[in-house]
C-alpha beads as a LAMMPS data file, in Angstrom:
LAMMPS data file: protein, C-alpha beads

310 atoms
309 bonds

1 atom types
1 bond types

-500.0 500.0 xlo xhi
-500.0 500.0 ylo yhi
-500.0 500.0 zlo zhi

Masses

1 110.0

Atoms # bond

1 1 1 359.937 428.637 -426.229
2 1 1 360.003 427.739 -429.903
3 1 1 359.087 430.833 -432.287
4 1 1 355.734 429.965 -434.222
5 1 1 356.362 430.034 -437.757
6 1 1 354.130 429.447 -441.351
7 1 1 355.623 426.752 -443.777
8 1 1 354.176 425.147 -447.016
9 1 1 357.805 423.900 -448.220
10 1 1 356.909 420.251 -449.059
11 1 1 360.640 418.987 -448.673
12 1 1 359.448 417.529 -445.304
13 1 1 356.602 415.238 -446.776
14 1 1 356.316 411.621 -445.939
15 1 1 354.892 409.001 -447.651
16 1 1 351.058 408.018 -446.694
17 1 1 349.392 404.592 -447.686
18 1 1 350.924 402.845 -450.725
19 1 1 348.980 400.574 -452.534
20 1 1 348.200 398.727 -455.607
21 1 1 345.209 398.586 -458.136
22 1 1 342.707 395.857 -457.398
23 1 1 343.607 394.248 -460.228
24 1 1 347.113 393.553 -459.176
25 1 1 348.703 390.234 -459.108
26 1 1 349.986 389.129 -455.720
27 1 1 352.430 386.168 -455.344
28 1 1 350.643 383.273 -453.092
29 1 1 352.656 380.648 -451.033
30 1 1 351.246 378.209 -452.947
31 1 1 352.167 379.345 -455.972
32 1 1 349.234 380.639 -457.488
33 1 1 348.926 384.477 -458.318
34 1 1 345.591 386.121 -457.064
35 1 1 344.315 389.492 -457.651
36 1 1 344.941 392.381 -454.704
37 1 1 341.366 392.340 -453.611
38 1 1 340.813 389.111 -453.803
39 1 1 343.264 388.402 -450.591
40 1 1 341.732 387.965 -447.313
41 1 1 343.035 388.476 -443.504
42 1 1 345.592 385.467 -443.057
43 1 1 346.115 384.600 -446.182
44 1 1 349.839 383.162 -446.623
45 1 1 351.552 385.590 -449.351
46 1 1 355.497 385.460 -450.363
47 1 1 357.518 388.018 -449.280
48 1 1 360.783 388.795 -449.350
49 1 1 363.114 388.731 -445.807
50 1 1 365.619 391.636 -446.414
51 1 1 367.985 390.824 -444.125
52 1 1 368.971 387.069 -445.872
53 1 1 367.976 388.215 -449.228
54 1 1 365.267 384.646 -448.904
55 1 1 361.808 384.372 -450.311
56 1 1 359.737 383.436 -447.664
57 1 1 356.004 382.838 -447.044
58 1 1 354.206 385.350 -444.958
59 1 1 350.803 386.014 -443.220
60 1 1 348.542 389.018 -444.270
61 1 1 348.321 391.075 -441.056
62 1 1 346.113 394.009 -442.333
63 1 1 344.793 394.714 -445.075
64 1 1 344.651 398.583 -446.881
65 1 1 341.582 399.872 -449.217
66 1 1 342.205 403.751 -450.022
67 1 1 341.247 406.239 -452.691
68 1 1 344.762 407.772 -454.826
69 1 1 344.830 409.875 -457.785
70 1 1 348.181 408.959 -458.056
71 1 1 348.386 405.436 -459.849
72 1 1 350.235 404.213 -462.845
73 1 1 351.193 401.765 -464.761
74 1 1 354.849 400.354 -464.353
75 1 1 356.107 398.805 -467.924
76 1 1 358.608 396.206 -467.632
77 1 1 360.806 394.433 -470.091
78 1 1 359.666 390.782 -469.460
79 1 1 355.903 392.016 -470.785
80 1 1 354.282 392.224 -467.306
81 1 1 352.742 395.515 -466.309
82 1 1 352.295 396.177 -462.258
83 1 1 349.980 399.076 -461.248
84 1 1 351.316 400.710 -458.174
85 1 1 350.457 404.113 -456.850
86 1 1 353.037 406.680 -457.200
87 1 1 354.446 406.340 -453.499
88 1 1 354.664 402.702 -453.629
89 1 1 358.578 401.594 -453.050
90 1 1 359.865 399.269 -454.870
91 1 1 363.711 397.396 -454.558
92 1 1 366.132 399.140 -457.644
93 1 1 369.803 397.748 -458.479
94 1 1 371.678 400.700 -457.829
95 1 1 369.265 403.325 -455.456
96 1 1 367.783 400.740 -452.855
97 1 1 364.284 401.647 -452.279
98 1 1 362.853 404.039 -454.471
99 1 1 359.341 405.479 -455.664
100 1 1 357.756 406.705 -458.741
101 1 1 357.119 409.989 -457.279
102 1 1 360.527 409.848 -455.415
103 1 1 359.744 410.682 -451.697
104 1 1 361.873 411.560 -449.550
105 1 1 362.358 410.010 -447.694
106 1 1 359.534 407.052 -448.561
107 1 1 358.369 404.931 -445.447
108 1 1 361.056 401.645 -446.354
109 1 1 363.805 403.868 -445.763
110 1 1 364.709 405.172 -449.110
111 1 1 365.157 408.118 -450.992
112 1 1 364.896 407.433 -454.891
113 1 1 363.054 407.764 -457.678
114 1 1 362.147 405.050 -459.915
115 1 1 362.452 406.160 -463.419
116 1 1 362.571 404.749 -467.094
117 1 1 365.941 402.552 -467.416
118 1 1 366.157 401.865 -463.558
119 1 1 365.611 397.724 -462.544
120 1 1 363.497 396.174 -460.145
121 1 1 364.401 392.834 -458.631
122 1 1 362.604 389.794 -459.304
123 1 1 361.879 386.718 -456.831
124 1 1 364.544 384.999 -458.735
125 1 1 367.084 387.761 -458.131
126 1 1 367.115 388.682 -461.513
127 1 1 367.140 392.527 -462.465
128 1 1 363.807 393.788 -464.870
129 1 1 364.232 396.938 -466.632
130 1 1 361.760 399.412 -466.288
131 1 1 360.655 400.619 -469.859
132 1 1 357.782 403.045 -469.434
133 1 1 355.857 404.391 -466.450
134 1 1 352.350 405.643 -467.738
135 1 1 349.951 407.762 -465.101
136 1 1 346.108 406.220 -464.898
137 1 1 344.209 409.452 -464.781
138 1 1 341.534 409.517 -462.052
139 1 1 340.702 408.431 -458.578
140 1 1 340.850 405.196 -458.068
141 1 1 340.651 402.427 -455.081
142 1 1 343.525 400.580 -454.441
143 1 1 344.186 398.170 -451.826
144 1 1 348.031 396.995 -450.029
145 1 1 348.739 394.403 -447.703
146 1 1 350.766 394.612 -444.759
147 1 1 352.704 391.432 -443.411
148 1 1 354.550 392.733 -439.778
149 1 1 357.038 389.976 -440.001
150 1 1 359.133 391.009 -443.149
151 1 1 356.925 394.478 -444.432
152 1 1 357.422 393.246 -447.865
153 1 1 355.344 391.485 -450.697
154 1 1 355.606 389.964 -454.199
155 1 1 353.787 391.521 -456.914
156 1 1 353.647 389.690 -459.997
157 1 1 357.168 388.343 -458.992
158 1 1 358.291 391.510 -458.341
159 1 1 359.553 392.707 -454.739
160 1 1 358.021 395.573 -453.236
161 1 1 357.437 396.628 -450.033
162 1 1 354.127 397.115 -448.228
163 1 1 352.379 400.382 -446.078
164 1 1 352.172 402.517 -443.323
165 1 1 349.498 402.563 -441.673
166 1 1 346.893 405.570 -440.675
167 1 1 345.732 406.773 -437.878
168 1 1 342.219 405.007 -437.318
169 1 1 338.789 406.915 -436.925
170 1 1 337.495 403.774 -434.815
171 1 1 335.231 404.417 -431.992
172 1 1 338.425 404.227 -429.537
173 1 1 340.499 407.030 -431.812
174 1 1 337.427 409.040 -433.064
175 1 1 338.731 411.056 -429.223
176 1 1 342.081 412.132 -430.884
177 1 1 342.209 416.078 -430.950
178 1 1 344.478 418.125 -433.511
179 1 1 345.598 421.329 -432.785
180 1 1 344.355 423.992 -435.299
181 1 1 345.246 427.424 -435.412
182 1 1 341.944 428.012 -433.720
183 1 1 341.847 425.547 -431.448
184 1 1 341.665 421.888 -430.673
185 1 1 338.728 419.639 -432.590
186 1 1 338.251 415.724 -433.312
187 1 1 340.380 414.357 -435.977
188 1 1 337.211 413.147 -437.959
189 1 1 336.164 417.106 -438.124
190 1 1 339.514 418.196 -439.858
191 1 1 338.692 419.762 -443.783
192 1 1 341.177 420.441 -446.403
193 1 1 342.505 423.748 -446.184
194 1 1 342.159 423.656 -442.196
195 1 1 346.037 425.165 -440.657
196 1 1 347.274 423.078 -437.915
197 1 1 350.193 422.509 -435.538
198 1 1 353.248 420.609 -437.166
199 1 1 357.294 420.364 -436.319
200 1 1 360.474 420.842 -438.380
201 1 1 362.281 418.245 -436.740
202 1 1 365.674 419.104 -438.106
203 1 1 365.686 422.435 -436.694
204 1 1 362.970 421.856 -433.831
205 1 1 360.369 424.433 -434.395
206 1 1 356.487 424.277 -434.053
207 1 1 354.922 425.417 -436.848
208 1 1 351.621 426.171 -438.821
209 1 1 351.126 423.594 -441.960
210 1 1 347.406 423.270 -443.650
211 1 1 345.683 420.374 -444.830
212 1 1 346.130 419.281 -448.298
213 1 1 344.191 416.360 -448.293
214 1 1 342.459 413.798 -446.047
215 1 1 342.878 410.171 -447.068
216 1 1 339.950 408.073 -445.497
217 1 1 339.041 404.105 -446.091
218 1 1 339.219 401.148 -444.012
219 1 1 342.027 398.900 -442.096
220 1 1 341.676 395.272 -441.523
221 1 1 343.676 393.576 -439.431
222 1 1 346.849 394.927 -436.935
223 1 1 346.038 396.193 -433.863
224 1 1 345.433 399.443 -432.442
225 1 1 348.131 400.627 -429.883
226 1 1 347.694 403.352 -427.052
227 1 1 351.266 405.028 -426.514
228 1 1 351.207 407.138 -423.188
229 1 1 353.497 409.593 -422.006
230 1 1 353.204 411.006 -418.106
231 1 1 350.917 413.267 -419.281
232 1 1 349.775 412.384 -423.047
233 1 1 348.787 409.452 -425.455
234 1 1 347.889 408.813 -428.768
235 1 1 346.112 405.656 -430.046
236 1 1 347.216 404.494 -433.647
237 1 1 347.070 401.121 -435.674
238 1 1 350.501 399.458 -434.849
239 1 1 352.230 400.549 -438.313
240 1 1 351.720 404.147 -438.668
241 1 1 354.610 406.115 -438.942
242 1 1 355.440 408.185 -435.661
243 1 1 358.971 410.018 -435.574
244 1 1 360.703 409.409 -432.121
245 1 1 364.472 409.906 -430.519
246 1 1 366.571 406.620 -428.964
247 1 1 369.277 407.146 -427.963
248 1 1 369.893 410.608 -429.317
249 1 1 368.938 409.770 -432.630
250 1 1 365.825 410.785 -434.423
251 1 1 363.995 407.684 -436.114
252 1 1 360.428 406.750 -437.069
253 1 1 358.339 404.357 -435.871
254 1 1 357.304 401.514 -438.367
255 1 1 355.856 398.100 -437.479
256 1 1 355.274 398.739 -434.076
257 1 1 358.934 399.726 -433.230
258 1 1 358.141 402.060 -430.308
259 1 1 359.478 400.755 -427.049
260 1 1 358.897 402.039 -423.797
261 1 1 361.765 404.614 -422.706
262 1 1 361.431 406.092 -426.479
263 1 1 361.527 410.034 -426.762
264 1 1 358.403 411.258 -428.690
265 1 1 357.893 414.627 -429.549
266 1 1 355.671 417.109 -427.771
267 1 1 353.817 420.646 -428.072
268 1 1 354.343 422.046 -424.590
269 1 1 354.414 425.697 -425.192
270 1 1 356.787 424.460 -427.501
271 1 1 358.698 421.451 -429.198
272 1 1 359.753 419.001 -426.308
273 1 1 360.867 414.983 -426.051
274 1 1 358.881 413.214 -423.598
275 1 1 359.985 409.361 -422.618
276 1 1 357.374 407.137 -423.435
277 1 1 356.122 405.163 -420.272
278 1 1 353.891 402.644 -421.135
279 1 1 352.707 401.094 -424.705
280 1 1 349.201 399.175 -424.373
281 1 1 347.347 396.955 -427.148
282 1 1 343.641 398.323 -427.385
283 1 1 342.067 396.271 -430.063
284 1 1 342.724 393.914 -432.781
285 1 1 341.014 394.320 -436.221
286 1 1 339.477 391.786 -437.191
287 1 1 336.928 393.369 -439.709
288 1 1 337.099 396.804 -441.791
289 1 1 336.811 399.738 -439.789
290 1 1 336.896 403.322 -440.736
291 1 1 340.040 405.392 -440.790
292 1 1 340.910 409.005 -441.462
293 1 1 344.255 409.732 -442.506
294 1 1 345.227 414.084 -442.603
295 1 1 348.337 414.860 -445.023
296 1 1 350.046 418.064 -444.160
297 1 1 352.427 420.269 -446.682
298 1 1 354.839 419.994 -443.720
299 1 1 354.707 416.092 -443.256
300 1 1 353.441 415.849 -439.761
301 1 1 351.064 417.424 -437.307
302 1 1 349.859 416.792 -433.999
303 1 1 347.740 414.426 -432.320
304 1 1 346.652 414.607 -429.050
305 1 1 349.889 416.918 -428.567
306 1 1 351.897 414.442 -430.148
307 1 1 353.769 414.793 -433.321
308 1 1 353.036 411.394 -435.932
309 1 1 353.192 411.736 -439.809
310 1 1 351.355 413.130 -442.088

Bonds

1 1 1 2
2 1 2 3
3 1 3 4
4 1 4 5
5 1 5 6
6 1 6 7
7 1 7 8
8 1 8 9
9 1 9 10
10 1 10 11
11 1 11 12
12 1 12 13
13 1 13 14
14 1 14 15
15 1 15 16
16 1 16 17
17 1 17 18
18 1 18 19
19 1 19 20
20 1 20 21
21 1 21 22
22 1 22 23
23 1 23 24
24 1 24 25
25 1 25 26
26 1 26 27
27 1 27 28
28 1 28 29
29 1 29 30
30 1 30 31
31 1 31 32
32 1 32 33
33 1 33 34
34 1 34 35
35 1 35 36
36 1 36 37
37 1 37 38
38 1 38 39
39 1 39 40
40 1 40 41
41 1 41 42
42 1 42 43
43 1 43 44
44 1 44 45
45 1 45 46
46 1 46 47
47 1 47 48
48 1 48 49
49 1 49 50
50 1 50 51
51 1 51 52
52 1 52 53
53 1 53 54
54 1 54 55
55 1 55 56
56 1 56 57
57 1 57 58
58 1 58 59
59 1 59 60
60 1 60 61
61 1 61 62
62 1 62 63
63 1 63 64
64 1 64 65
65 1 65 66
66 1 66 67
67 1 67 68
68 1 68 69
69 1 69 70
70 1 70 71
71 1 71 72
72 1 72 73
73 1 73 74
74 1 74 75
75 1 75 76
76 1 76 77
77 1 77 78
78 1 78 79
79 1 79 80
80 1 80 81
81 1 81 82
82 1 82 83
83 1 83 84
84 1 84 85
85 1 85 86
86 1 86 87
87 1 87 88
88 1 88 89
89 1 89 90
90 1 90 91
91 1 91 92
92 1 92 93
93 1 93 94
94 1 94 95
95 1 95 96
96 1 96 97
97 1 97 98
98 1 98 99
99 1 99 100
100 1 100 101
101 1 101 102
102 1 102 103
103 1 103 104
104 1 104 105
105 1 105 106
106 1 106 107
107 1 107 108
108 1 108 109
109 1 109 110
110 1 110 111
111 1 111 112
112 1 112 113
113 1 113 114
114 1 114 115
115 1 115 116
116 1 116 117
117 1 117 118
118 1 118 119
119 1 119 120
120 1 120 121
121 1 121 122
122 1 122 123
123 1 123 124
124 1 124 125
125 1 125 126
126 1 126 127
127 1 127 128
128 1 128 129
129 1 129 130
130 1 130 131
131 1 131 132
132 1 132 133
133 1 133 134
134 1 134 135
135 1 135 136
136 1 136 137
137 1 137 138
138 1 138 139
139 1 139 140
140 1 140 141
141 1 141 142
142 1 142 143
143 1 143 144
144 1 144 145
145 1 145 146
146 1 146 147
147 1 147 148
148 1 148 149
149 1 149 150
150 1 150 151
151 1 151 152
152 1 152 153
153 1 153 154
154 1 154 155
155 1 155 156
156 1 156 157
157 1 157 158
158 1 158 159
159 1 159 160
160 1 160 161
161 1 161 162
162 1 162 163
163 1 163 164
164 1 164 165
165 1 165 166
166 1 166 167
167 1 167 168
168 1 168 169
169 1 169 170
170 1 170 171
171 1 171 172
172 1 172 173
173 1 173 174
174 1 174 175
175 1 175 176
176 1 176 177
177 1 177 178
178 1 178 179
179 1 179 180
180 1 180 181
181 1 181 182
182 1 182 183
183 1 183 184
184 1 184 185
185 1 185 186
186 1 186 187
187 1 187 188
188 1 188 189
189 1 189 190
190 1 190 191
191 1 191 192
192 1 192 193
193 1 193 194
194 1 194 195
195 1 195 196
196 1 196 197
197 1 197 198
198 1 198 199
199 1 199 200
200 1 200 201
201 1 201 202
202 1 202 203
203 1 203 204
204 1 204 205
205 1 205 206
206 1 206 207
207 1 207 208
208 1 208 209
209 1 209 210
210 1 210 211
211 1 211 212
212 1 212 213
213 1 213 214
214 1 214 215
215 1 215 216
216 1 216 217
217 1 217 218
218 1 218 219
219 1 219 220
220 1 220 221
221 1 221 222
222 1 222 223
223 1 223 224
224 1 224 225
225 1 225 226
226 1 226 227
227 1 227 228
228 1 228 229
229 1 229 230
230 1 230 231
231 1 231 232
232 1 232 233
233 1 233 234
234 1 234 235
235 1 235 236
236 1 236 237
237 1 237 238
238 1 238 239
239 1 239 240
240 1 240 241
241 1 241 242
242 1 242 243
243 1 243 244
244 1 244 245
245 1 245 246
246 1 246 247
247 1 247 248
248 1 248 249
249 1 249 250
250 1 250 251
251 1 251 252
252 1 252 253
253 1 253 254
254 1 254 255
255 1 255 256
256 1 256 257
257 1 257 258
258 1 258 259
259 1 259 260
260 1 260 261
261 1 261 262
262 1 262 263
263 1 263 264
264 1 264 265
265 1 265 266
266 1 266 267
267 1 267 268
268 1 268 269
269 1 269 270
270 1 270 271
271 1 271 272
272 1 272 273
273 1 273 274
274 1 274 275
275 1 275 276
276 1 276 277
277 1 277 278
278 1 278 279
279 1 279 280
280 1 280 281
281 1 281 282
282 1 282 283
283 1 283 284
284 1 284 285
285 1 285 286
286 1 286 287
287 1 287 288
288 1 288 289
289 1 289 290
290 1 290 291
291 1 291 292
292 1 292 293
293 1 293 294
294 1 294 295
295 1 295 296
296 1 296 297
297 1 297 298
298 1 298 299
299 1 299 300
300 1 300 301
301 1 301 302
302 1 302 303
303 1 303 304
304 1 304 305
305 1 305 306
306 1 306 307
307 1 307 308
308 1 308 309
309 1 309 310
């Protein structure tokens, strides 16, 4: 059995929801540029398809409204101003996807940080240098969209990329038990400063982490997914972030990814990989529904025994 160990180093933090101000300026397929909040469930957005470096139109699967203190405003050369929060990636010339508050790594797979002098990509593939990055001060609601096809959206021309989702606080999920030091309680009662169960993955220890924050707001759209081991299961809107093994190798789970036969990881008197042996769609969201969203200084902690990000 694993030792049981206290960590606040924040090295192992993953990125939670990134989103946008309301008053953003999304790319529409038919040209037009509307506002963030404007956008509605199955609206057709651009976005860009990574793999053949195409524009392409795309349908707004769910849609994101959460509080950040963490927003700014991203200067470019051209004049235009985009007003992402500070874990929103973005596509840059030389560092692939990057950040403004450089996570590492951030949910689309990169490592960067976006800084003054670095260059975004445009939909015409041209290169805009980034000239100032200002923080807003306050907390603020912001709002991303999330298109499962490509993960990706246009901002004001610019490519970015779009969320992760959180773990819901629906009626179905409202069940899900974390694993405090104390004991195990409902996900809805965890409070900041609560310690918790959480994983080094690297080094596969179970550890104690405490709750620095607890993002809450709603999720439209998506679907919420019940993963089941023999003997455990988690239920989570289809893009939240949950670390797994195939084939040996330790990935995360983004955009529904998971496949039956996938390894996640366990607290059974210790950190264990349990094959995953069925995957079953609950519910779609089709209206706003409440979720709750824990961030840990150790990145993850566990749900219903099972490890997911946070």
């Amino acid at each position: 059995m694993k030792k049981l160990i206290w960590k606040t180093d924040t090295k192992f933090k993953m990125a939670a929801v990134d989103c946008f101000l309301p008053k953003q300026l999304i790319n529409m397929s038919d040209g037009t540029l509307k506002p963030i909040s404007e956008i509605n469930l199955n609206d057709s957005v651009l976005v860009w398809d990574e793999e053949y470096d195409e524009i392409r139109n795309g349908k707004v699967n769910e849609i994101k409204k959460v509080l950040h203190d963490d927003v700014y405003e991203l200067h470019l050369e051209n004049g235009k101003i985009l007003y992402p929060t500070g874990n929103h990636p973005f596509i840059e010339r030389n560092k692939d996807w990057v950040t403004i508050d450089g996570h590492n790594p951030n949910h689309a797979g990169g490592s960067g940080k976006l800084t003054i002098g670095d260059y975004v990509n445009d939909i015409d593939s041209t290169w805009i240098e980034v000239v100032d990055i200002v923080p807003i001060e306050g907390e603020h609601e912001t709002y991303n969209l999330v298109n499962q096809d490509y993960g990706t959206i246009i901002a004001d021309d610019i490519i970015t990329h779009n969320t992760s989702a959180v773990i819901g606080g629906t009626e179905e999920s409202i069940e899900m038990k974390v694993q405090e030091k104390s004991g195990e309680i409902n996900i809805s009662e965890v409070k900041v400063g609560d310690i918790i169960t959480s994983a080094l993955v690297d080094t596969e220890e179970i550890i104690y982490t405490q709750v620095s924050s607890i993002m809450t707001g709603s999720n439209t759209g998506g679907i919420i997914l019940k993963v089941s081991t023999d003997d455990n299961h988690i239920l989570y809107t289809s893009t939240h972030l949950i670390p797994f093994y195939r084939e040996g190798a330790i990935l995360e789970d983004n955009l529904g990814a998971l496949q039956v036969g996938d390894e996640l990881i366990v607290n059974d008197n210790g950190f264990t990989r349990k094959p995953i042996v069925k995957i079953e769609e609950i519910k779609s969201l089709e209206s706003d529904v409440d979720v709750i969203h824990p961030h840990t200084l150790a990145g993850y902690h566990f749900v219903n025994n099972i490890l997911v990000e946070g």
